[in-house]
C-alpha positions in Angstrom: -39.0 32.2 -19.1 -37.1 30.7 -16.5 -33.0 30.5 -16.1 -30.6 29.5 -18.8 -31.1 25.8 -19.4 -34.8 25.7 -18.5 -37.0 24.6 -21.3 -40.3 26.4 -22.0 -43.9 25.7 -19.7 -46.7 23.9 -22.0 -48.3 27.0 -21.4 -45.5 28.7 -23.7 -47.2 28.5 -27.4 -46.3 29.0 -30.8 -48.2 30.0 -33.6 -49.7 26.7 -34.7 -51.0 26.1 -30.7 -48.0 23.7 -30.1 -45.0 24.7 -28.0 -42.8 27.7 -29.1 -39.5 25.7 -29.7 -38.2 28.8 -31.1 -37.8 29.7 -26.8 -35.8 26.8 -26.3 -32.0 27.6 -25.3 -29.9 24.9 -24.6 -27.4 24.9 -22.2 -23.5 25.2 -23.3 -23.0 21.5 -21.3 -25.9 19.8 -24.0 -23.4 17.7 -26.5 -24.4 16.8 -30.2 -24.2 13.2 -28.8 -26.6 13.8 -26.3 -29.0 14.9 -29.2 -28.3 11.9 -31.7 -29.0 9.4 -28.9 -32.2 11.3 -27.4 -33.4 11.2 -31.2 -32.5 7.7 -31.8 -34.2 6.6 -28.9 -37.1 8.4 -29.6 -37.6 7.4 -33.1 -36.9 3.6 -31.6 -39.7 4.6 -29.0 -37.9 2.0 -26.5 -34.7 2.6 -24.7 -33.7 -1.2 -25.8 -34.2 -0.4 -29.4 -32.4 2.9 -29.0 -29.1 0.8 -28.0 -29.5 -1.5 -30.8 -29.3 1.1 -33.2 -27.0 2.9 -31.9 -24.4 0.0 -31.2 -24.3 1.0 -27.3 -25.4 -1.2 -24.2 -28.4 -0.2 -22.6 -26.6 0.8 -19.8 -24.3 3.7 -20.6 -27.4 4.7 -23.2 -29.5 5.6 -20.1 -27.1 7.3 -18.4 -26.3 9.6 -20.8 -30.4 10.5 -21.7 -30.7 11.4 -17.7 -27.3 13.2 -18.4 -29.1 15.2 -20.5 -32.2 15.1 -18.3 -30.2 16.7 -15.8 -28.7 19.4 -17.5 -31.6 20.8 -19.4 -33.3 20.7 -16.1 -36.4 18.4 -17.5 -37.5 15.1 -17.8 -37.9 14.0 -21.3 -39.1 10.4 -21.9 -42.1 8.7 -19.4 -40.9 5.7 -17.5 -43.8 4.2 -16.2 -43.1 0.3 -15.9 -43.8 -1.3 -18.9 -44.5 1.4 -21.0 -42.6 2.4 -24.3 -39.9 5.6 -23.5 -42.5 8.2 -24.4 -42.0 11.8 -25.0 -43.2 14.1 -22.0 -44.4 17.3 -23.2 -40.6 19.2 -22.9 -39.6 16.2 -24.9 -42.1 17.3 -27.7 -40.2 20.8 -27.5 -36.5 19.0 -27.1 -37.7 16.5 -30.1 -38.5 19.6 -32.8 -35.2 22.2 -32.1 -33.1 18.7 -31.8 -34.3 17.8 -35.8 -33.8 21.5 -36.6 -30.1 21.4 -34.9 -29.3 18.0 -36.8 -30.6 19.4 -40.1 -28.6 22.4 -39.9 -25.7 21.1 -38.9 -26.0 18.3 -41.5 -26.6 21.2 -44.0 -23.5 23.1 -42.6 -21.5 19.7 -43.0 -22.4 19.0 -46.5 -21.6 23.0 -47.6 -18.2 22.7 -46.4 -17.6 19.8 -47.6 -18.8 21.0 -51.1 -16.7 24.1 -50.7 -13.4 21.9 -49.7 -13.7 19.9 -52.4 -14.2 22.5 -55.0 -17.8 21.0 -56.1 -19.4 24.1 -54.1 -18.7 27.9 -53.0 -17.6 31.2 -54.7 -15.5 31.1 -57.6 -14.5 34.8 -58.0 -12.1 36.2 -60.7 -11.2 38.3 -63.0 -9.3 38.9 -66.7 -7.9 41.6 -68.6 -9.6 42.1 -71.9 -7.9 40.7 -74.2 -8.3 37.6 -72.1 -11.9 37.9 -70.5 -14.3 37.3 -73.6 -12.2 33.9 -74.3 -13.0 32.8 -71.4 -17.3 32.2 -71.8 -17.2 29.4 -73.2 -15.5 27.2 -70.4 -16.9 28.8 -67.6 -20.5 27.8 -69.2 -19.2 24.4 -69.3 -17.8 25.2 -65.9 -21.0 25.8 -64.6 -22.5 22.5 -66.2 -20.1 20.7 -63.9 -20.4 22.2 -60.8 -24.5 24.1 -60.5 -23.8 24.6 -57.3 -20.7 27.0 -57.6 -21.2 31.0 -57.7 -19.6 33.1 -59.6 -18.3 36.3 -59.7 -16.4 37.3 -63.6 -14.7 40.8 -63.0 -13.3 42.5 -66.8 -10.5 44.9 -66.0 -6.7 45.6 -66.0 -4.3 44.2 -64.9 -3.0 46.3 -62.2 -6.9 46.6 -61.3 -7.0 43.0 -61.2 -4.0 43.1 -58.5 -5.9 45.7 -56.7 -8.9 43.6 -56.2 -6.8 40.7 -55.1 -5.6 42.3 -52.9 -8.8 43.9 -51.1 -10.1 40.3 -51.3 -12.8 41.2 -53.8 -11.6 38.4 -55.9 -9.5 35.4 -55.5 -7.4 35.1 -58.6 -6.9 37.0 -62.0 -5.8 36.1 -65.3 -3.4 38.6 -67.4 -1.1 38.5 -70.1 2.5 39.3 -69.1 4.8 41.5 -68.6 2.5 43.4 -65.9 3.6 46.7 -63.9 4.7 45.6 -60.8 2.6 44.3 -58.2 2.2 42.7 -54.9 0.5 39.6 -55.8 1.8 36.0 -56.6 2.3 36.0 -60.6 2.1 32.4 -61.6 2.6 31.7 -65.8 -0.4 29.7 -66.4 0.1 29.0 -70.8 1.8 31.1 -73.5 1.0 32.4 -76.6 2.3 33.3 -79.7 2.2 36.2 -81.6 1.2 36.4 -85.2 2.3 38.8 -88.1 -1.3 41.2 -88.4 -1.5 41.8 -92.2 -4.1 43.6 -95.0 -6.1 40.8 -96.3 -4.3 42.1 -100.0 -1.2 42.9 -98.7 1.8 40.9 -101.2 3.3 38.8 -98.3 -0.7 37.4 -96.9 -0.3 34.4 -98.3 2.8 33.0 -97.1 3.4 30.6 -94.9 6.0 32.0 -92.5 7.9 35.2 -92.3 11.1 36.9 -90.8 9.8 39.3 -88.0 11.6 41.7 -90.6 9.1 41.5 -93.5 7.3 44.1 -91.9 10.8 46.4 -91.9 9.4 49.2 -93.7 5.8 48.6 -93.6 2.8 51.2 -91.4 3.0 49.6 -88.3 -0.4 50.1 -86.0 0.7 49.8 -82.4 -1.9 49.0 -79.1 -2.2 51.9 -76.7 1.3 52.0 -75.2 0.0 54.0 -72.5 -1.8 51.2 -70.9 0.3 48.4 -72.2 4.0 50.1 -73.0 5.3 47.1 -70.9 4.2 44.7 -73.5 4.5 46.6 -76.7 8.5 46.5 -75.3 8.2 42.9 -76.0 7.4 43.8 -79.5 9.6 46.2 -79.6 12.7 44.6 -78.6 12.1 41.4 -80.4 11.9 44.0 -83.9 15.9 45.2 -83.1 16.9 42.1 -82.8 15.8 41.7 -86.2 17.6 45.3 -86.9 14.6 47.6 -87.1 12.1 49.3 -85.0 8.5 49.6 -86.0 7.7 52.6 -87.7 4.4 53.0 -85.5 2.2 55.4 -87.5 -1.5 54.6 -85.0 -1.8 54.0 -82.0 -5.3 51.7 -81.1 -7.0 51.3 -78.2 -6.8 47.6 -78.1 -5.9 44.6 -79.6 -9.5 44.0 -81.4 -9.4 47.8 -82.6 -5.7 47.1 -83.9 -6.9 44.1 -86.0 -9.9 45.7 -87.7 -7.7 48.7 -88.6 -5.2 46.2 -90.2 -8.1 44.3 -91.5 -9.2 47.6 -93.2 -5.8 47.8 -94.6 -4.7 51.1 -92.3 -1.1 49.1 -91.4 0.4 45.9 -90.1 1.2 44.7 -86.6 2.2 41.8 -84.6 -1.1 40.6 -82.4 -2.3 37.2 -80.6 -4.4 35.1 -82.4 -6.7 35.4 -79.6 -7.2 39.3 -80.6 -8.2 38.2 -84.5 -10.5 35.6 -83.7 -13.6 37.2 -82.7 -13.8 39.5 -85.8 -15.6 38.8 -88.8 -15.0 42.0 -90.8 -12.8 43.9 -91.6 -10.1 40.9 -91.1 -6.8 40.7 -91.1 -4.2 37.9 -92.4 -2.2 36.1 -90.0 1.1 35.2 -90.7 3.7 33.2 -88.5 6.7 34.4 -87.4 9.6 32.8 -88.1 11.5 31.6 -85.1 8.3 32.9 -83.4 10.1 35.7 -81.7 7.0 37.2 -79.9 5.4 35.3 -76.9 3.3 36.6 -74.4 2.9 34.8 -71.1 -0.9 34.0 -69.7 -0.2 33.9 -66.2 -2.5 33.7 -62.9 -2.4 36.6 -60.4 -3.0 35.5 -56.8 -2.7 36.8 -52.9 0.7 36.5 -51.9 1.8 33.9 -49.9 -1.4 31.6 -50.8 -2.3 28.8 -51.8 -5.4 28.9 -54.7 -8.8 27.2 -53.2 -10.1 23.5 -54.2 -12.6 25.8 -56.6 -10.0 28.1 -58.0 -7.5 24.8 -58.7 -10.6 23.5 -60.8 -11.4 26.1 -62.8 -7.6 26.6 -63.6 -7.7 22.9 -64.9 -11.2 23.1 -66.4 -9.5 26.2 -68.3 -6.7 24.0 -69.3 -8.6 21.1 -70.6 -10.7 23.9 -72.9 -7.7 24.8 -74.4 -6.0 21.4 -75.4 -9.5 20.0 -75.9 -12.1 22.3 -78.0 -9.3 25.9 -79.4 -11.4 26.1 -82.2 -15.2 26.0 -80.1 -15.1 29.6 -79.2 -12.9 28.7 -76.5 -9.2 29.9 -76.0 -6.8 30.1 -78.9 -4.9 27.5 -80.3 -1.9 29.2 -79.9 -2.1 28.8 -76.0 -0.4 26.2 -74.2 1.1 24.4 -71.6 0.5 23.1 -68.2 -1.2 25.2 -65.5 0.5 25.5 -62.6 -1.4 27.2 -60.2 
């Protein structure tokens, strides 16, 4: 092989016989222009035609072909007198890793692109629970508009959530609020309202609103306040301004183990409607609050200081559109709303 620049003997060959393009190094002064017009003038096969297709004279067209000439060190076309510009055997070589360059680079042009415009790329987030399994249905039809996006759905925490963001293992996470605090960018994304849980007999199941205080002196079955004290406080505090406190007599370990233990007719609660809707049995009765005292923020968690990807502001509005467009398709809840605001 001979110094930087130098293109390959004809002796140099590859696996099919031909010449081993894959030996080809081009030096650091070779442009992309001097590529495009060495392939447009030898797909034209005349120097004349070359310049016509490119919109140049003749003139500069030829100077910048022995440019290249020059630096690679090589003559690449024959100019014998009234021949057609003809590929020398280093032009053969030049000719194959100049298609591959222009390929790749087209390739490269059209991924980033794709990935600017949020038709293309990684979508990578996460949910808490009792937010995740809403969200299957409009990331299938997510998917349907945009095949060519990745995606990585994390299930966890919040405060795992925030971790994640902030390691860069995902861009964005959706939670319901209040969170612990956190050093990520909380943005509310849609609230929700929170419904009175009731025992499918229970006397009051079949009205059509109630005071928070209905439930006064009733069983009350609490979510784990270990993992989410900071929103059964929202619960809580909306119950004294009513002048009680819930007489908490279970403790579940989530909302969808909450409503099937009022469903069986174990005690009452306050839950989303999102929590109810998967379950088919046991059930409970959902009640609106009067005044609806009880709303819970839906709210996106993002790196500080950022602003969310082409892709990430998509899938936020594709999420949106779900909501206001299909709440009772398996998508989110009805009682979600708003305007994202990513």
């Amino acid at each position: 092989m001979g110094p930087r620049g130098a293109l390959p003997s004809v002796d140099d060959d590859g696996p099919d016989g031909g010449p081993d393009i894959s030996q080809l190094r081009l030096d650091e002064q070779v442009e992309l222009r001097h590529l495009r017009y060495f392939l447009a003038v030898a797909d034209a096969g005349s120097m004349t035609e070359g310049a016509r297709r490119l919109h140049l004279a003749q003139s500069p067209l030829s100077q910048q072909i022995r440019q290249l000439e020059a630096r690679l060190g090589a003559t690449l076309f024959e100019r014998a007198r009234g021949r057609a510009a003809q590929l020398t055997e280093a032009g053969h070589v030049l000719y194959l890793r100049a298609q591959q360059i222009m390929a790749v680079l087209d390739e490269a042009s059209e991924e980033v692109r794709g990935v600017a415009s949020g038709a293309s790329g990684r979508l990578r987030f996460g949910a808490v629970p009792t937010i995740a399994p809403h969200l299957t249905r409009p990331l299938q039809s997510f998917a349907e508009r945009f095949p060519q996006v990745m995606v990585l759905f994390r299930e966890a925490g919040a405060e795992r959530l925030a971790s994640e963001i902030q390691s860069g293992d995902i861009d964005m996470g959706f939670a319901r609020l209040p969170i612990p605090p956190t050093d990520v960018d909380v943005r509310v994304l849609w609230e929700e309202e929170f419904l009175l849980a009731l025992p499918p007999d229970h006397p009051l199941a079949d009205a059509g609103e109630l005071p928070l205080k209905a439930i006064a002196n009733e069983r009350f079955v609490a979510f784990d306040r270990q993992k989410a004290w900071y929103l059964f406080q929202v619960i809580e505090a909306a119950c004294e301004k009513e002048g009680f406190r819930p007489r908490v007599v279970c403790d579940g370990a989530s909302f969808l183990t909450v409503a099937r233990l009022v469903g069986a007719g174990y005690g009452v609660s306050v839950l989303p409607r999102s929590a109810v809707e998967p379950i088919r049995r046991p059930h409970p009765v959902m009640v609106p609050i009067v005044g609806k005292p009880v709303k819970t923020a839906i709210a996106g968690l993002y790196p500080k200081r950022s602003n969310p990807a082409p892709l990430i502001t998509a899938w936020i509005e594709h999420v949106d559109q779900w909501i206001h467009s299909a709440p009772e398709d398996g998508g989110l809840p009805a009682g979600m709303g708003g305007t994202p605001s990513p």
